[in-house]
Each structure stands twice: as C-alpha cells, then as structure tokens.
N, C-alpha and C positions, 0 to 999 in steps of 0.2 A: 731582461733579455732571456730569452727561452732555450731551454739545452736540448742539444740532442745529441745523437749517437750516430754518424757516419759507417758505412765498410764497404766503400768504394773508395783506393783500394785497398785500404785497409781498417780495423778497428777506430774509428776517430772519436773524440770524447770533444763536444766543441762547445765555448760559451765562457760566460763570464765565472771567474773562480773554480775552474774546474780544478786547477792543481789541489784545489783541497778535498779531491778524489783520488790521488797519489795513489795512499794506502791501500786503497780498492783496487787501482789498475794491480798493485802487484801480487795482491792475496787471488786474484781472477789467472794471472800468469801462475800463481805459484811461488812468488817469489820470495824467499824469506832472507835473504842475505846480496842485498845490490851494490852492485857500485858502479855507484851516480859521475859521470863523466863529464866535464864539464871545463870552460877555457880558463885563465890566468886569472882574468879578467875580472869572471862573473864567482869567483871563487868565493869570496868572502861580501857577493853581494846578496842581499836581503832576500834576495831568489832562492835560492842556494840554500843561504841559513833555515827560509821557514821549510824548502823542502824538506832537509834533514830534520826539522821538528815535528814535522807531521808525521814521517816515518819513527821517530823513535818513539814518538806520543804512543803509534801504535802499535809499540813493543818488535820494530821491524829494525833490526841491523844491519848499518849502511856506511860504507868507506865511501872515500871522496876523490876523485883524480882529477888533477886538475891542470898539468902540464901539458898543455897543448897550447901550438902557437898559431898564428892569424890564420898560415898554410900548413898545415899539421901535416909531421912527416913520420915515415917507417917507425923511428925511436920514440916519436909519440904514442905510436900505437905499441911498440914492442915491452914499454916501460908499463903500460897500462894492463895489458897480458899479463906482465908478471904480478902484479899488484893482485889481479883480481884470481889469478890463482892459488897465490900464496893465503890468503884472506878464504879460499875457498868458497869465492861468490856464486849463485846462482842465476845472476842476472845483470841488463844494465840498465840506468837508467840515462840517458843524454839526454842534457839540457845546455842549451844557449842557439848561437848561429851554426853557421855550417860547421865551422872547424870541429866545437863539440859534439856534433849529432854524428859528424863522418869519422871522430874518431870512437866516441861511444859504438857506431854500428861495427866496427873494424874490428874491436876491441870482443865485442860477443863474439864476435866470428872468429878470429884468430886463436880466442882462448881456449879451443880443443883442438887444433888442426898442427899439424907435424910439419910440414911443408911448408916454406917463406910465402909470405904476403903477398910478393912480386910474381908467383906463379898461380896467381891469381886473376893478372891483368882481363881485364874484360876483351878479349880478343878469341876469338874462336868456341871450342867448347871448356876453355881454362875451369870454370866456375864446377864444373862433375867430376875433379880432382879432391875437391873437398871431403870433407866427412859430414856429413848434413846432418847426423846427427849426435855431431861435439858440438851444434851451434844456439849458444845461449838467446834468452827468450829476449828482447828489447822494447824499453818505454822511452817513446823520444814525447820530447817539449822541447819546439821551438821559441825561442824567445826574440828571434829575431823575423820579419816576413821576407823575405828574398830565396835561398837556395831549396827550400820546398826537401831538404832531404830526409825529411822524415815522413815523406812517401815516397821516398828512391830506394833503389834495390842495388846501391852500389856506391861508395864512398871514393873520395877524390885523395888522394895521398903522393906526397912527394918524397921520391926517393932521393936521399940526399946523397947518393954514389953518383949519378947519374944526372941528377938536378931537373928532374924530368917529373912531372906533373902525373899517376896512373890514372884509370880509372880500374876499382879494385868490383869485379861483381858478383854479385850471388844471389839468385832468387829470398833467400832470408837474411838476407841484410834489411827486407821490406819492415820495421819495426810492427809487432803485433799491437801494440795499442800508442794512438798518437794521445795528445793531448793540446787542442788549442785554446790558449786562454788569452783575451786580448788584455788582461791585467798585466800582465809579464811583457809585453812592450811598450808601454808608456812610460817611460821611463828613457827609451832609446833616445839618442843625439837627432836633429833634424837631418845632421847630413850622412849618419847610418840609416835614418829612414829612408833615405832618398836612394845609395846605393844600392840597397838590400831590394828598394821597391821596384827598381831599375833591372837589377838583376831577375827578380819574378816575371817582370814582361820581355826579358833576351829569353827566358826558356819556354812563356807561353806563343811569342812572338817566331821565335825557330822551331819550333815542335808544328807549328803548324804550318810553317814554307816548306818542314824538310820533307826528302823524298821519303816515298811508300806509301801504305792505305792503310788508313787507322783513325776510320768517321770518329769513334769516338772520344779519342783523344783529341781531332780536331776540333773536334766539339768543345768540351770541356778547355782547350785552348784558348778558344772564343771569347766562352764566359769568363777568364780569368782575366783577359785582356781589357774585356769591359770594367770591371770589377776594379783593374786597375785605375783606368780613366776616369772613372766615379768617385773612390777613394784615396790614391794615392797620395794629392795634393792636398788631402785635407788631414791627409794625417801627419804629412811634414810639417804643417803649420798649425796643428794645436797636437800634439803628439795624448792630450789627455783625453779624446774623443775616441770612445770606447767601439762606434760604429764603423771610424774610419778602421781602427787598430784590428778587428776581428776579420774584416773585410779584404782584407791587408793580406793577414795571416791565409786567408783559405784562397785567395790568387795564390798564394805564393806555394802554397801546398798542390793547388789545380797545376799548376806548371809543371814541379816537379812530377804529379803522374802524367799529364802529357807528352812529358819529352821521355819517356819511354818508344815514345816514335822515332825521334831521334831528333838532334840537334842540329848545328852547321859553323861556320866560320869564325861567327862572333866568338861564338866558344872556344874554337882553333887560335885565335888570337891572344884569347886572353889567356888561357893556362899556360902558355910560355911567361909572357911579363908576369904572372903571379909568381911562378916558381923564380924565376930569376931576377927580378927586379921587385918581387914583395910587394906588389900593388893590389889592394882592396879588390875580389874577384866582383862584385857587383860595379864598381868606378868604373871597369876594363872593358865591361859589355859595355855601361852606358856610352863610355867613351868609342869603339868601334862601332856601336849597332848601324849609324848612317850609312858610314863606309860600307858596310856589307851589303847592306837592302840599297843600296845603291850599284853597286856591283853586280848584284844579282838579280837586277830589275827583271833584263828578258824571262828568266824563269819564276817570278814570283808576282806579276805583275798583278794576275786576274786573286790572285789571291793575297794580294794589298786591296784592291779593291772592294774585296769581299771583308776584308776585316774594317774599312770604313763605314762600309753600310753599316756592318754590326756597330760598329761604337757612333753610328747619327753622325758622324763627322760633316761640316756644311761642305770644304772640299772634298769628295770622296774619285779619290785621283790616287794616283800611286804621287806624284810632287803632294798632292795635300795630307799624306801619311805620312811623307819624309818633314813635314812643317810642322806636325804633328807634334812629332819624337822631337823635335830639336826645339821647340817651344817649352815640350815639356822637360826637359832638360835644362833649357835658362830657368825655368819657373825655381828648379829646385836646386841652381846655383850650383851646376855641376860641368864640367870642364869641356870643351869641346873638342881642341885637340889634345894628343899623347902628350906632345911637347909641352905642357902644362905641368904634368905629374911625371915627366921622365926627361933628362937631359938627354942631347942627342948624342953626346960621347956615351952615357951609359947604356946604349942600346944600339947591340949585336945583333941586326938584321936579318945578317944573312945564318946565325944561329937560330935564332927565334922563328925564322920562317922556313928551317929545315924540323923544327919542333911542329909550330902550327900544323904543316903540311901532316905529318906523322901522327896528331892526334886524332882520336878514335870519332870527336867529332865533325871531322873533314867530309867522312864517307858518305855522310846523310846530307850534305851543304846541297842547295836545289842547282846550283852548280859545278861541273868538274872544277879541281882547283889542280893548281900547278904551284913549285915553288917559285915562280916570277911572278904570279897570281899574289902569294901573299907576302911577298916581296913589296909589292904594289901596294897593295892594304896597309899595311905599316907605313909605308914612306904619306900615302895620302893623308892618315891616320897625326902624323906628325906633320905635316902640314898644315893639317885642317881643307884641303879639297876635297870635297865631295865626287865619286863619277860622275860622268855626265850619263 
C-alpha cells in the first residue's frame, strides 16, 4: 500500500504502519515529553505498549493516562490536566475511539487555560475566551473508524453536575498531525465495526442535509458516504482486510471535517441517551437515522436523491434510501428499535427531549424542531414506526 501525506484539514500521515512514524510526528511538533491519552480499555493493549516502545526506543519520554470512560466526563479531563502538568508534558498524544481522542484533545487545551472547561461550550463566541497560546501541540491516532475526531475542532464531554452532554470548542483542538493506520483496527469487534461504521455515515449523512452552504464539505460528504457503501460491509465481515480497514478510517475522518457544516437531529437524539442511559454514541445514530430522514423528508428529499445517484443505488428514491440504511443495518445485525437497547421505564422522554431540543446540533436539523417534534422521534424510535 502507498503512503501519503494529507493537510486537508489537517497534517494526515495515512497508510499501512504508519504509527511506526510516531517518533517523527513528535520531533516534527517538537515534542520531547507526551502524554499519550488513551481509554481503560486500550490501556495495556499491544497498541498502546508498542506506542510507548517506539517512543522510548527513541530516547522520547512519555506518561500514559488512561482513565477515561465510554462518555468521558469533566474529571476525565480535569484528572488528565493534572497529570500532564505535574509531569511537565509538552504535548498529547490520543489514541483509541472517540472518548480517547476528545479527551486527549481537551486535555491539550485545558492544560494552560485558567477558566473551567464548561465556559468553553461551543455557543457563541465562548472559544476567544481561551488563551491560544497555553494550547499544547496534539497527535491523534484513531483506532477506531466512526467519530472522525481527529479532524474535529471540538470535543464532546459530559458534565456530570448537570448530566448534560457539551460540545467543548476551539479552533486548535483541530490536532496538528493525524495519524491513520488501518493495522490499529483490525483487531476491532464486528459489532464496534459496525457502530463506529454507522456513526461515520450519521455525520457524512447530516453534514450534507444540514442547512447552510459549504460545496465543499458536501462534497467531501458524498465521498465519504460512498466509501462507506463500498467498504463498510466488508470490513465487518473479515475485520483483517486491510482495504476495507483504511477505507473505513478515512470516511470516518471525511465526516468529521464535513460536519463542520453542521449536523441535525440524529445527533439531538443521541447525546441525551449517551449521557443518561450510557449507550454506544455510534448504536444511537444507527438506531434513530430512519426516524429522522424520515421526518425530515419534505426538506431533504432532492438531496436523498442526489446522494443515490452518487452511491449507483438501482432505487434512487428517497423510499429507496431509507431501504438502503435499514438493509444496511440488518446486514450488520444492528438493532432497529430503541426498545431493543433501553427499557421503556428507563427512558425519560420528556427529559431527554428537553435535552435533544437544547443541543447545539438541533440548529443545523434541515428542519425547525420543537420539543413535541422530538417527543415524537423518541416515542417512534421505541416503537419502531417509521413517518410516513
């Protein structure tokens, strides 16, 4: 496989074995003292271990944090701050899924800034409160293909006073050199391939309904969606196809710089049930996407149709995009209704859809919503009805 070098939008280092350019990304940054960020999980897996040997091999010293959980909250990052100041790090390194990269990126950012996290919320101009330059240099490696956040410019963090899902932002949250290697997820579960792969098409899938103008993220949208269609199924099903895995990785990465456009509903739905009910943020999209492009036919209609053309589909209908998504979903044995992954006594409706309505991804939905709007989406959602 042939390597190359990405910086659209940012540094990208993409191909087979690239983490064993580690040491390079951070002598290129500068970096002589990291600390590598990273979940519970992936802590003491062979990821992990050869990182920290490649960096010590090359005389590079590096602490490890590794307390982060599925939905990584405020104390995840505030514990990590302290680590890496005490240690006197110049830098981060995040590696794994989302939780590790959005708390790795937080963790740079946080470690020079005076002011709580939370007055950071991505609303307004929050983000030119910062000090821009306390903000440490970051190398993400994703190891999972779904949340694309190591081309995002803003990590996802739950406050646990509040129980409330933020989005935290800042233009250099955007990590300076990525790293995609499709050796680091073959290893993944069929059914993390699946949600992770699911969640990469709710962000290339909404980045392109939602409102505004931004050809070329719709662009780039397109392709990631295709990309999915081509790949996704084949890499649930032999997880050691190194073609499907890299193909995987850079949808998943095209999403996250396209929904810089913005997002919509799917999204609104799902960061309530993550924060409160701790369900897998890729399962939540899979599990709502119908419901929404359903709901939001009238305004998404001509541009469901346009995203059939682009992927060859033989029906290219907005019905034959919705048989699409939900074929491709049985294929990868993933749930249809909520009521599947959440009992109906543990879900607070009319909490959840005073949350949904309040998330920052509501504003960009291709439709106004209301909270009886996504009162409705819920209740259909645990049903399993589709709108008409």
């Amino acid at each position: 496989m042939s390597k190359f070098n990405w910086n659209y939008p940012t540094e990208m280092w993409v191909g087979e074995n690239r983490i064993q350019d580690l040491s390079q990304a951070c002598k290129s940054l500068n970096i002589k003292n990291p600390l590598l960020v990273t979940d519970n999980g992936l802590a003491k897996n062979k990821i992990i271990l050869d990182a920290v040997k490649i960096l010590r091999d090359k005389d590079i010293s590096v602490e490890v944090f590794s307390d982060v959980v599925g939905n990584p909250t405020g104390t995840n990052v505030n514990d990590g701050v302290n680590l890496f100041n005490k240690n006197n790090c110049d830098g981060v390194i995040a590696v794994g899924g989302g939780s590790g990269l959005d708390v790795g990126k937080a963790i740079a950012f946080m470690s020079g800034q005076t002011l709580s996290i939370w007055d950071f919320e991505d609303t307004g101009d929050n983000w030119k409160k910062a000090n821009s330059k306390k903000i440490s240099p970051i190398i993400a490696i994703p190891t999972t293909a779904g949340t694309g956040s190591e081309t995002g410019r803003a990590s996802v963090i739950l406050n646990e006073e509040t129980g409330v899902k933020k989005i935290i932002f800042h233009p250099k949250f955007l990590p300076s050199i990525v790293i995609l290697d499709p050796i680091l997820t073959i290893n993944l579960p069929p059914e993390i391939t699946a949600a992770t792969g699911m969640d990469a098409l709710a962000h290339n899938l909404e980045a392109y309904c939602s409102t505004g103008y931004h050809p070329m993220a719709d662009g780039i949208a397109l392709e990631g969606m295709k990309l999915i269609d081509q790949w996704l199924l084949k890499a649930f099903k032999d997880g050691f196809n190194i073609e499907a895995r890299m193909n995987m990785l850079t949808a998943a990465s095209m999403g996250s710089t396209a929904f810089q456009k913005g997002l919509g509903a799917i999204h609104s739905l799902s960061h309530p049930v993550n924060a409160i009910n701790n369900i897998h943020h890729g399962l939540s999209n899979a599990i709502f996407m119908p419901y929404v492009l359903t709901f939001n036919k009238d305004s998404i209609e001509n541009k469901i149709i346009n995203i059939c053309k682009y992927l060859e589909l033989k029906n290219q209908s907005f019905d034959g995009f919705i048989n699409w998504v939900l074929d491709l979903r049985k294929k990868l044995n993933l749930p249809h209704k909520l009521s599947e992954v959440i009992k109906k006594e543990d879900l607070d409706i009319d909490k959840l859809s005073k949350m949904a309505l309040d998330d920052p991804s509501t504003s960009t939905n291709p439709k106004k919503m209301s909270i009886d709007h996504m009162k409705d989406l819920y209740e259909h959602s645990m049903s399993g009805k589709l709108f008409k």
